[in-house]
C-alpha positions as CSV (number, residue, x, y, z in Angstrom):
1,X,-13.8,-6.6,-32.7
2,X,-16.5,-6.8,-29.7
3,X,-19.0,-4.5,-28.8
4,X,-17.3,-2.4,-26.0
5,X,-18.8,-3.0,-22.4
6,X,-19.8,0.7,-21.2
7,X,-20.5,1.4,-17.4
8,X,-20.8,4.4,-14.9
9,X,-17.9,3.5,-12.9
10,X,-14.8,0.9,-13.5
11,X,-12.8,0.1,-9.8
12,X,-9.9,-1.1,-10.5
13,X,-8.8,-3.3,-7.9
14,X,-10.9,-5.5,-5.6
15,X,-9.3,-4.9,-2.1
16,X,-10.9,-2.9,0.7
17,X,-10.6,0.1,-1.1
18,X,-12.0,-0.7,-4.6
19,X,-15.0,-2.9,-2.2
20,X,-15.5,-0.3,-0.3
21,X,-16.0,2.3,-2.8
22,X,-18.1,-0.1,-4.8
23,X,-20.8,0.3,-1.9
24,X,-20.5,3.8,-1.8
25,X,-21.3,4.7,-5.2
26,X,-25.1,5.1,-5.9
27,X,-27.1,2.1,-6.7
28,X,-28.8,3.2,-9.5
29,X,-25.5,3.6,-11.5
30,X,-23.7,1.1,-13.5
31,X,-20.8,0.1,-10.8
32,X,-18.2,-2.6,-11.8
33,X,-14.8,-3.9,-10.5
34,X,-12.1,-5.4,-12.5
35,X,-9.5,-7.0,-10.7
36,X,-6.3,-9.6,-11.2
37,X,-7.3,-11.7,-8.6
38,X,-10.2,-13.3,-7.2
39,X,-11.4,-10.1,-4.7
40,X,-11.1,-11.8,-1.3
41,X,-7.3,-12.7,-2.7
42,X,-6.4,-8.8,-2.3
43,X,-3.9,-8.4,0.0
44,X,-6.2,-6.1,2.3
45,X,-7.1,-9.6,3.4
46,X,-3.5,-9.8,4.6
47,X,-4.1,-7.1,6.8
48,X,-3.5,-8.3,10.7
49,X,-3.3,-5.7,13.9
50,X,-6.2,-3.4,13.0
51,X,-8.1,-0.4,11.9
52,X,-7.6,3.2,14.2
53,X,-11.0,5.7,15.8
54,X,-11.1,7.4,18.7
55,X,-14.4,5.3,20.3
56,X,-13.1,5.9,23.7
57,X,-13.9,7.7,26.3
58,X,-11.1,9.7,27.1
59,X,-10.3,9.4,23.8
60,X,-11.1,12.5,20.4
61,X,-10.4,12.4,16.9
62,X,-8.4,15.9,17.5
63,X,-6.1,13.4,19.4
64,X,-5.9,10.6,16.7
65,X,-5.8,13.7,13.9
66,X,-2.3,14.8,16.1
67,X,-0.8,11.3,16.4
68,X,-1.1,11.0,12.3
69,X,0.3,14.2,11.7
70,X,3.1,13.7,14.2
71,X,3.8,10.4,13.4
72,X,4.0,11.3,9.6
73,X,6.7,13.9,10.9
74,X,4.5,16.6,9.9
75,X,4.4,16.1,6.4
76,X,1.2,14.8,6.1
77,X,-2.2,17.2,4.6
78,X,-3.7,17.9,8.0
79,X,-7.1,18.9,6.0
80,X,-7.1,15.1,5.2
81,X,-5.7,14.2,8.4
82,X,-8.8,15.9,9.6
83,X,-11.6,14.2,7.5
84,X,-9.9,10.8,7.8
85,X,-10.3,11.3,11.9
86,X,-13.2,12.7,12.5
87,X,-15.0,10.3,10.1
88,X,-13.5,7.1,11.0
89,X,-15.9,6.5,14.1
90,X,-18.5,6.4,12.3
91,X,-17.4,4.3,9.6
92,X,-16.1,1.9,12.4
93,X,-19.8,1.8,13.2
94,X,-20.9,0.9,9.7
95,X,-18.4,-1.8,9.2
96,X,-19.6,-3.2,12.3
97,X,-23.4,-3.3,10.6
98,X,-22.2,-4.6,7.6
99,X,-21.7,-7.7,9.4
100,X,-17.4,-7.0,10.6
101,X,-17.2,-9.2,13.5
102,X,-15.1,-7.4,16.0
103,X,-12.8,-8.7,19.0
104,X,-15.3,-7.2,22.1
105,X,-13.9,-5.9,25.9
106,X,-15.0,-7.4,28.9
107,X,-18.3,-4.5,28.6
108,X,-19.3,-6.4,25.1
109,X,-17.6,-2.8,23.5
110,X,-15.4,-2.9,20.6
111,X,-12.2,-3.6,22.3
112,X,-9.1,-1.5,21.3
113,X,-5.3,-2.2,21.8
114,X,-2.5,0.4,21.3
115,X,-0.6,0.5,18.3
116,X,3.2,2.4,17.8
117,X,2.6,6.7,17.8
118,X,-0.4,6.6,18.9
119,X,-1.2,8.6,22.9
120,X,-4.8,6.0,23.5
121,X,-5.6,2.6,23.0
122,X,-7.5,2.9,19.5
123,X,-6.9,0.1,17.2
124,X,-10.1,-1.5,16.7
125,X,-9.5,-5.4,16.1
126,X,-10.6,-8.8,14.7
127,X,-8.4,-10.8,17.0
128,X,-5.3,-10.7,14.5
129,X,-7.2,-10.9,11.2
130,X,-8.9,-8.1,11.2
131,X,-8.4,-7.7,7.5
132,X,-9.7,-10.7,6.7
133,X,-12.8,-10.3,8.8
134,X,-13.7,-6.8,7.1
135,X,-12.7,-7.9,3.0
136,X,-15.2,-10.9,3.7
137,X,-18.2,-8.6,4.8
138,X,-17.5,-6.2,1.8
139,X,-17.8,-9.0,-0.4
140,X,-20.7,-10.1,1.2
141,X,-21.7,-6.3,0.3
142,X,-20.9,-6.6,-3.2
143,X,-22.6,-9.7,-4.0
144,X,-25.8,-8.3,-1.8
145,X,-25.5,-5.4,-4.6
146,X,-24.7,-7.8,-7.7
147,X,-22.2,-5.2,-8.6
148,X,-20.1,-6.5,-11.8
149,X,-16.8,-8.4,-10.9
150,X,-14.6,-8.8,-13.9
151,X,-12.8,-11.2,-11.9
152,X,-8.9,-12.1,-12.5
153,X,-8.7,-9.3,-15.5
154,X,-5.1,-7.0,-15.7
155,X,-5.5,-3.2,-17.0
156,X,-2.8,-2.7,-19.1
157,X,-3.5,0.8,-19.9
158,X,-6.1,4.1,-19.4
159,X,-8.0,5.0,-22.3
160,X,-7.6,8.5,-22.9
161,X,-9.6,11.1,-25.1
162,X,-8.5,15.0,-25.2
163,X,-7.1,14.7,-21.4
164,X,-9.9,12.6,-19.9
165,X,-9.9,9.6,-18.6
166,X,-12.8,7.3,-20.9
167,X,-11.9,3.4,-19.7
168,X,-9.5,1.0,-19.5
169,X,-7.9,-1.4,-21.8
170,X,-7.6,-4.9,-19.8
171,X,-6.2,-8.5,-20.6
172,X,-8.4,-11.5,-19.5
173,X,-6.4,-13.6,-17.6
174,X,-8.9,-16.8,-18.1
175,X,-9.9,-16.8,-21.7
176,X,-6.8,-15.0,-23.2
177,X,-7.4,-11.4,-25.6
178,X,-7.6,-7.8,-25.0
179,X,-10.7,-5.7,-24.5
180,X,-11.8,-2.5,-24.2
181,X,-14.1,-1.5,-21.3
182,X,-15.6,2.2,-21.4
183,X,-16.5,3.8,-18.2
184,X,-17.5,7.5,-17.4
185,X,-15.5,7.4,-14.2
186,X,-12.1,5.3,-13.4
187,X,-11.7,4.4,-10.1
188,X,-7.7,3.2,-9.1
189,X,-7.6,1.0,-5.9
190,X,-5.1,-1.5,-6.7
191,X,-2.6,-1.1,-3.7
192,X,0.8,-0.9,-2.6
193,X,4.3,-1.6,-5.0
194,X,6.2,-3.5,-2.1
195,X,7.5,-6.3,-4.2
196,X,10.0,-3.0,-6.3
197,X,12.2,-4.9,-2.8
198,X,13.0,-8.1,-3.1
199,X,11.9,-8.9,0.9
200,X,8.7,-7.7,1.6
201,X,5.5,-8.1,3.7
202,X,3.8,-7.4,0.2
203,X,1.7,-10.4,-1.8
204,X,3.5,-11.4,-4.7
205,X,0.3,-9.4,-6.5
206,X,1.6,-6.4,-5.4
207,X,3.8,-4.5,-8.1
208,X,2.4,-0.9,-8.3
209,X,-0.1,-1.5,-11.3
210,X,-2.6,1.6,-10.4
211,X,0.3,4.2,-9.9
212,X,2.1,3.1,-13.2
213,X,-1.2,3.3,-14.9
214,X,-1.5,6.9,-13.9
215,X,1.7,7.6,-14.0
216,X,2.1,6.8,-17.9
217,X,-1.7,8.4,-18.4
218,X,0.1,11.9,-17.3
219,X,-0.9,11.8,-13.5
220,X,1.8,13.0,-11.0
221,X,2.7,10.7,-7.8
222,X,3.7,12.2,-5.1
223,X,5.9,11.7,-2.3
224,X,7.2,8.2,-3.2
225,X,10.7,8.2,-1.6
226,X,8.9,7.8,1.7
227,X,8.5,3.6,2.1
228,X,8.1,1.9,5.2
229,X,9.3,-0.7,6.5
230,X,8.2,-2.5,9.0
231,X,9.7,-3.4,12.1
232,X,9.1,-7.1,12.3
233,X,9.0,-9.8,9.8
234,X,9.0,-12.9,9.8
235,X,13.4,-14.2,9.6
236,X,13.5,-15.4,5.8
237,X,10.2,-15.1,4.6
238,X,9.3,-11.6,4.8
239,X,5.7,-12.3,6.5
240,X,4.1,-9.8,9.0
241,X,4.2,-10.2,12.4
242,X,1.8,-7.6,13.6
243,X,2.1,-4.7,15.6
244,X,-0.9,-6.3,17.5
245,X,1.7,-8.3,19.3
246,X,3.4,-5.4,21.1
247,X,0.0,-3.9,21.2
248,X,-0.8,-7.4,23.6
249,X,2.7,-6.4,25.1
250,X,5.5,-8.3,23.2
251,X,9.0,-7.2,24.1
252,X,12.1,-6.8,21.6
253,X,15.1,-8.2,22.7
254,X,18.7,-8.3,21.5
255,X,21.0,-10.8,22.0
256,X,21.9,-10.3,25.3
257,X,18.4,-10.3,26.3
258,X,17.8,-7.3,27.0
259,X,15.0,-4.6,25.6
260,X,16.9,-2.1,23.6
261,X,14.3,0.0,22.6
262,X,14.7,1.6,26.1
263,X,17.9,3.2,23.8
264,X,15.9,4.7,21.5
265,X,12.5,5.5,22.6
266,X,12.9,5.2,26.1
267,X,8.9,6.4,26.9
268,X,7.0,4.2,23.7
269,X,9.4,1.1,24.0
270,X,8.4,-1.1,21.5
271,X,5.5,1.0,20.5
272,X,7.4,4.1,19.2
273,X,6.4,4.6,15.5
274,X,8.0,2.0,12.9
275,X,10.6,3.8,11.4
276,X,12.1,4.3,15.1
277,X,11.7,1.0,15.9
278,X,13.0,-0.7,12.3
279,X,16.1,1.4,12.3
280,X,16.6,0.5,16.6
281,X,16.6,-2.8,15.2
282,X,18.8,-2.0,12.2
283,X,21.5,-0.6,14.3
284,X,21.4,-3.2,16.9
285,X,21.8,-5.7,14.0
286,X,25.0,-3.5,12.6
287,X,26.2,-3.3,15.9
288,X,26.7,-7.3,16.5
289,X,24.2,-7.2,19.2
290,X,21.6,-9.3,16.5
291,X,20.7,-12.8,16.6
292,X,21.5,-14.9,13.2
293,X,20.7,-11.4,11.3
294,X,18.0,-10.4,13.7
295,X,16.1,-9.4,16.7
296,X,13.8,-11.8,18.8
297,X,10.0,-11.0,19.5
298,X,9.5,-12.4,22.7
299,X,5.4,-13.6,23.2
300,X,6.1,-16.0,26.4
301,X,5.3,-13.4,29.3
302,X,1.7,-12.7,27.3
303,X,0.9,-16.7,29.0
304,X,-0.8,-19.3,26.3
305,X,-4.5,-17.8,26.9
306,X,-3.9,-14.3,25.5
307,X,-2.0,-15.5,22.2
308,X,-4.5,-18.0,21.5
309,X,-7.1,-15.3,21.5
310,X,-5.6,-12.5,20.6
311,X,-2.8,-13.6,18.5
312,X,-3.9,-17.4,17.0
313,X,-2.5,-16.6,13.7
314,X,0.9,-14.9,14.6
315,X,1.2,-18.4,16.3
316,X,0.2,-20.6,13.3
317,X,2.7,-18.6,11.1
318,X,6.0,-18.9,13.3
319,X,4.6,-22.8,13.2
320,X,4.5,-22.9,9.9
321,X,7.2,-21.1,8.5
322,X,9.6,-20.8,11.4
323,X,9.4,-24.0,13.2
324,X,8.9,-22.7,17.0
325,X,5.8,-22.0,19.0
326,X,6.0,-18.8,20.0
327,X,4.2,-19.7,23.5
328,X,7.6,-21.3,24.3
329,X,10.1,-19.6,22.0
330,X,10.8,-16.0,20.8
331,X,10.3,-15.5,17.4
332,X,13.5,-14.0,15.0
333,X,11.9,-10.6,13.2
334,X,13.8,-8.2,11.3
335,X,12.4,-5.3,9.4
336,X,11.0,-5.6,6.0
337,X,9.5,-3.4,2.9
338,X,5.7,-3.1,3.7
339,X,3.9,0.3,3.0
340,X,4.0,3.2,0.4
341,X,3.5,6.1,2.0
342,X,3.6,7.8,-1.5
343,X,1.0,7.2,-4.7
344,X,-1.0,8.8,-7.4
345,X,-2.1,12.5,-6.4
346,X,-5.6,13.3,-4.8
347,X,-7.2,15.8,-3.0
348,X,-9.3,14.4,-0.2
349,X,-12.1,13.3,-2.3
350,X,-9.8,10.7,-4.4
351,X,-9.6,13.0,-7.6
352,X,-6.5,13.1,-9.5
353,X,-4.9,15.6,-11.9
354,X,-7.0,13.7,-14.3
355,X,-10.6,14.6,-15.2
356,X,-12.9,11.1,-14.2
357,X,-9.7,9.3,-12.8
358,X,-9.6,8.6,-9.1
359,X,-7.2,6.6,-6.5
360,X,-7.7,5.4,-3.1
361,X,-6.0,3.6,-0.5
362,X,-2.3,2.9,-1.0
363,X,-2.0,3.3,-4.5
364,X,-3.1,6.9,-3.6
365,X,-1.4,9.9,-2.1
366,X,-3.9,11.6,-0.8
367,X,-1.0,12.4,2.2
368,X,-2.5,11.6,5.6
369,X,0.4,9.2,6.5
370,X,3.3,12.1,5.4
371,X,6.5,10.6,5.7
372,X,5.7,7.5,8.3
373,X,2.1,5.6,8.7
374,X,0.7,4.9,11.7
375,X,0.2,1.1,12.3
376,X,-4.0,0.8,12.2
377,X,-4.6,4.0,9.8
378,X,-3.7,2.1,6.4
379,X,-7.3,0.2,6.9
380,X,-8.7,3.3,7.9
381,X,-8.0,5.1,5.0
382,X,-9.0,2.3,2.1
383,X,-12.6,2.3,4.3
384,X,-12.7,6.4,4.7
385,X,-11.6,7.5,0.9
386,X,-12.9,4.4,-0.6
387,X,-16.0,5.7,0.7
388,X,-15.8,9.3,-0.4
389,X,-14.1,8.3,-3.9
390,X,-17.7,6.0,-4.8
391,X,-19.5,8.9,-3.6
392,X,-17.7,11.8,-5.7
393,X,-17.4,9.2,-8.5
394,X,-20.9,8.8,-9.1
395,X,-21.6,13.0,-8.6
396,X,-18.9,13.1,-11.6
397,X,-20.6,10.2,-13.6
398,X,-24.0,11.5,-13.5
399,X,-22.4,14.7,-15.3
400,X,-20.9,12.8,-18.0
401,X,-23.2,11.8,-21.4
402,X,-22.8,8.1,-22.6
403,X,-20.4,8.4,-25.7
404,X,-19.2,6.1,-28.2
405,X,-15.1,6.0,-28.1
406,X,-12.5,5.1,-30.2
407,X,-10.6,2.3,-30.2
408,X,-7.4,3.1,-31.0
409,X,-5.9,2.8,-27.9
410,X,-7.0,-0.8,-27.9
411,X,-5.3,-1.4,-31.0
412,X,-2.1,0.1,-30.2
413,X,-2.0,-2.5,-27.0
414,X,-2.5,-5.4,-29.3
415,X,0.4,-4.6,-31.4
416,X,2.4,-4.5,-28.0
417,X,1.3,-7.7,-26.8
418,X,1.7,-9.4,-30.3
419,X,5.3,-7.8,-30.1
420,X,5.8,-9.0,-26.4
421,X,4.6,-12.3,-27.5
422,X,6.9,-12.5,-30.8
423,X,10.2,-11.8,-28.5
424,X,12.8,-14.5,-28.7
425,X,15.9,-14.5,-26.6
426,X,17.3,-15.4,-23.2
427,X,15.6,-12.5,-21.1
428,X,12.9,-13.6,-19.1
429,X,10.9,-11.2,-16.7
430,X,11.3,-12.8,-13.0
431,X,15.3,-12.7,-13.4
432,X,14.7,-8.8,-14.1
433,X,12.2,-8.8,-11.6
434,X,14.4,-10.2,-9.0
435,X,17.7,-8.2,-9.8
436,X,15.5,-5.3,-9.4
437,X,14.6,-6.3,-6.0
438,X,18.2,-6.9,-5.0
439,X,18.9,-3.6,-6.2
440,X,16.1,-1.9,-4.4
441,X,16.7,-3.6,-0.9
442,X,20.3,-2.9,-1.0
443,X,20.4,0.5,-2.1
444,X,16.9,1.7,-0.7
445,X,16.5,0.4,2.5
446,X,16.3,1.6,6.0
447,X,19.7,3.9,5.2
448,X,19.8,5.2,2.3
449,X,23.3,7.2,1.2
450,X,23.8,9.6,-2.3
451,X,26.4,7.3,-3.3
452,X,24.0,4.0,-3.0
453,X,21.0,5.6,-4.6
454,X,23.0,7.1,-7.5
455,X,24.4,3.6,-8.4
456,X,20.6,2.2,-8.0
457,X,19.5,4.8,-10.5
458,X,22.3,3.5,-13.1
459,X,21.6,0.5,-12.0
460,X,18.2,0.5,-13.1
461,X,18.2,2.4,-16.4
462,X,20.2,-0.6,-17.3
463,X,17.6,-3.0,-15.9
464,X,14.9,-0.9,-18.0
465,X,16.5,-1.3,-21.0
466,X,17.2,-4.7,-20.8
467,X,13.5,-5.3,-19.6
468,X,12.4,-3.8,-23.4
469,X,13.7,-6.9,-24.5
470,X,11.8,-9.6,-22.4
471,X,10.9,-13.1,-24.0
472,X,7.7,-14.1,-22.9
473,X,7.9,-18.3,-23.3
474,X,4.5,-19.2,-22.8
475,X,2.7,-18.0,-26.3
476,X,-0.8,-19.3,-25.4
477,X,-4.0,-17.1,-24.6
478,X,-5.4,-19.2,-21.3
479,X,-4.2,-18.7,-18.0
480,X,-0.4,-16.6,-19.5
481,X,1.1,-15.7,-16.5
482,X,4.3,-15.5,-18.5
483,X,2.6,-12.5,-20.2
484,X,1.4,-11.1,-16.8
485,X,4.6,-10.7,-15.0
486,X,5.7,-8.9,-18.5
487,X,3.5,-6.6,-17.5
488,X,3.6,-6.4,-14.0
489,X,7.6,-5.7,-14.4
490,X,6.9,-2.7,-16.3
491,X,4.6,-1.0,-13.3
492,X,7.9,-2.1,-10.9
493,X,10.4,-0.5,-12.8
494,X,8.8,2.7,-13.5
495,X,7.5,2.7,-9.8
496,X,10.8,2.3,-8.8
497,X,12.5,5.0,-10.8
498,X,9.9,7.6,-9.1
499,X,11.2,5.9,-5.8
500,X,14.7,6.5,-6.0
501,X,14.9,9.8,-8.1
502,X,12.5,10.9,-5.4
503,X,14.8,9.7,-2.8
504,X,17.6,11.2,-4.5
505,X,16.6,14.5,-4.5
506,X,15.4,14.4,-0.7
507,X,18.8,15.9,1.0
508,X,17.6,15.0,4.6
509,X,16.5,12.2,6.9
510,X,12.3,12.2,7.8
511,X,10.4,9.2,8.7
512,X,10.9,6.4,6.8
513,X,13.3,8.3,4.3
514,X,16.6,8.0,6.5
515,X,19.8,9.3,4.8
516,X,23.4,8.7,6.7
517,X,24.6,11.6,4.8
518,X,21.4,13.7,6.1
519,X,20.5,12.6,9.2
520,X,18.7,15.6,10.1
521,X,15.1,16.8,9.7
522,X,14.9,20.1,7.7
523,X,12.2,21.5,7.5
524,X,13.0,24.9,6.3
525,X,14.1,23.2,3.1
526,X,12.2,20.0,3.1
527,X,8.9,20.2,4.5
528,X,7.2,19.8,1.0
529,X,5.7,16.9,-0.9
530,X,7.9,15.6,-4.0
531,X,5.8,15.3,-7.0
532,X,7.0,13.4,-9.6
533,X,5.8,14.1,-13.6
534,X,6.7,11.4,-16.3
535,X,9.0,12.6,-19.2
536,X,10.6,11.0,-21.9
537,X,14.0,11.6,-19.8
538,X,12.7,10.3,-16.8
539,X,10.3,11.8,-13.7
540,X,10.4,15.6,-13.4
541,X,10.3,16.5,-9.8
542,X,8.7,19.6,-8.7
543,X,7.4,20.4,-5.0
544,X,4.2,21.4,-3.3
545,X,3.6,23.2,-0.1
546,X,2.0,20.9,2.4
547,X,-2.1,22.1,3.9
548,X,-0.8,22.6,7.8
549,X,-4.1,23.3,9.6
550,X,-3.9,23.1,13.5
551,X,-0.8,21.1,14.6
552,X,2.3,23.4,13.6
553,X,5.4,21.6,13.0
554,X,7.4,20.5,16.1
């Protein structure tokens, strides 16, 4: 058995988050990143319409703080709300240092276009790859700090000693073999669980890894009945169309042409929050006013100019994968899974339930987008808490004495891969893996009803049992993604049992959680976070009061 590798702090996850975090933490401590891709594959580099702060004039973070919380429908932390505002200026600022080249105004500014909820222009932008343009400076960062990348690695489990988190137990993808890796701080940035639904904006990468992890360690997740789905994807593919293209001023149209959102949101138009906007273009589709299945994005009016600089990859993506220039010809969307608003626990500075574990950006609830995220604040918050997680990470470390550690947990994850690898049968993972997602988009989508989510829940205690007895074809040690998406399947089902008993229990319609049979808002009964505990029969949901500050619930 080899020497186990020891360091300071282990980021799990290479996206914006885990990056960002990585800078953050104090340079004299041992920093290192494991992740299952290549880092500038995360999917933060997916990201397209761009990141929120109140630069302007007229402009405060008190009015971007109010947006959030409204937008979430009030069931957001307002104390987080708070910090994530009134720090994101600032940390728009550093980016910018850090190399993040910006779209500019006609003053050489920062330019900002408005994004859905939100009462001022504030969605700071790379023309439409902003997340691109910010994952490639913080890489730039990383190498500048010759932090440790253990570079296409999966975590298969936590190590844990009397309650605390010591390391991680990961699989190298490249060579083959299991290995240990201590750390005195665990940092969980490995982002969203989109791809529970089988149509999604998600990268295929994305199956819930960090909140399983935690989730089987003995950390709660909170809140994860509340998934968004956004308004406009790509017809047949799932891809994201951005925001940014009603931000420029794209309409939505039905099949008779005209712009129903007038309907629905009558003031915001297209730029009402997305779970207005996805279930205005649900009922539109229910209601045989649709177009093959969807709604039309229409770009024409914006003139060639503006969507070749504002928009150029929007356009090379309805090229690519939709056949039409969207210069000439409207572009079919229809709404799609995209963000978890729910996650692994925090408070506001990352920490978990869990003594030296941490989670940041979408794999985290640390609750500033409550039950519906603004379009622009998801990059915000990997940049803002990834921030304060390397900083409160490395005041933890510094407390912690270097320690040898076991290995049994190590052991006991050899014996299940060496069991996983002895299968034989006719099960294979991506059929699971795909009924699952049926299951989910059906019964878990923009309506959601008790009879649909009780028949996902049987459903998928079926799937999970047949899942236990998965044959994994490819026997070899190099390069097994056979072996990988045995894994990965296991962080979508339990992910997706939290989802729907969550979802379940929720006996009322708020922000992305819409019920037919509740269509109402309570808050007298409701307005509480659903925490969700594993147990051997399945999550045990309790409920915590949500931190209301300064914006009372309207």
């Amino acid at each position: 058995m080899q020497a186990m590798k020891l360091h300071d702090i282990l980021i799990v996850g290479a996206g914006l988050a885990g990056m960002r975090a990585a800078i953050a933490a104090p340079s004299d401590l041992d920093v290192a990143v494991i992740s299952k891709v290549h880092p500038v594959r995360s999917h933060s580099v997916a990201a397209q319409g761009g990141i929120n702060a109140a630069l302007g004039e007229n402009d405060s973070w008190e009015a971007h703080a109010f947006d959030t919380t409204k937008g979430g429908l009030y069931l957001g932390d307002q104390d987080a709300i708070e910090a994530m505002c009134r720090e994101a200026p600032d940390d728009i600022h550093e980016l910018e240092r850090l190399g993040v080249i910006f779209s500019r105004d006609e003053q050489g500014r920062i330019a900002q276009r408005p994004f859905g909820g939100a009462g001022f222009p504030r969605t700071c932008y790379a023309a439409d790859r902003t997340g691109h343009a910010i994952l490639h400076a913080m890489y730039e960062q990383l190498l500048k700090r010759r932090i440790a990348v253990y570079e296409e690695w999966y975590v298969t489990t936590l190590m844990m000693e009397d309650g605390v988190c010591r390391g991680v137990v990961a699989w190298d993808l490249i060579h083959g073999g299991l290995h240990a890796i201590g750390a005195k701080t665990v940092i969980l940035a490995t982002g969203g669980s989109g791809r529970v639904f089988l149509t999604s904006t998600n990268a295929v990468i994305n199956t819930g890894d960090g909140m399983a992890l935690a989730y089987r360690a003995g950390a709660p997740l909170a809140d994860m009945e509340f998934v968004q789905f956004h308004p406009t994807t790509l017809k047949g593919t799932g891809i994201l169309i951005t925001e940014g293209a009603r931000g420029e001023g794209a309409y939505l149209l039905n099949t008779l042409g005209e712009r129903f959102m007038k309907t629905y949101a009558p003031q915001q138009m297209e730029l009402a929050t997305r779970s207005t906007v996805s279930l205005a273009i649900g009922q539109e589709i229910v209601e045989g006013r649709g177009v093959d299945g969807c709604v039309l994005l229409d770009l024409r009016h914006l003139g060639r100019q503006r969507i070749l600089e504002r928009l150029p990859q929007i356009r090379e993506l309805a090229i690519e994968f939709a056949g039409l220039d969207p210069i000439e010809t409207p572009i079919p969307v229809r709404p799609g899974a995209h963000y978890q608003m729910g996650g692994v626990r925090t408070n506001q500075w990352a920490e978990t339930d869990i003594l030296g574990l941490y989670a940041v950006g979408e794999c985290a609830c640390v609750s500033v987008h409550g039950a519906n995220r603004l379009g622009g604040n998801s990059l915000l918050e990997t940049i803002v808490f990834g921030r304060r997680a390397g900083i409160r990470a490395g005041e933890y470390a510094r407390t912690v004495a270097p320690r040898a550690l076991t290995t049994d947990q190590l052991a006991t994850e050899q014996r299940r891969v060496q069991r996983l690898l002895a299968q034989e049968g006719p099960i294979r993972a991506w059929q699971i893996r795909e009924e699952l997602g049926q299951l989910m988009s059906l019964n878990l989508g923009l309506v959601r009803t008790h009879e649909s989510m009780s028949a996902a829940l049987l459903a998928l205690t079926a799937l999970t049992h047949r899942a236990a007895s998965v044959t994994v074809q490819d026997k070899g040690q190099v390069f097994n993604t056979d072996l990988l998406q045995a894994f990965e399947l296991q962080s979508l089902l339990d992910v997706a049992e939290t989802i729907v008993s969550s979802a379940l229990a929720r006996q009322e319609s708020r922000g992305a959680h819409y019920r037919s049979d509740f269509p109402k808002r309570d808050d007298t009964q409701w307005l509480k976070h659903s925490v969700a505990k594993r147990t051997p029969q399945g999550p045990a949901l309790t409920y915590e009061p949500v931190m209301i500050t300064r914006f009372q619930p309207k």
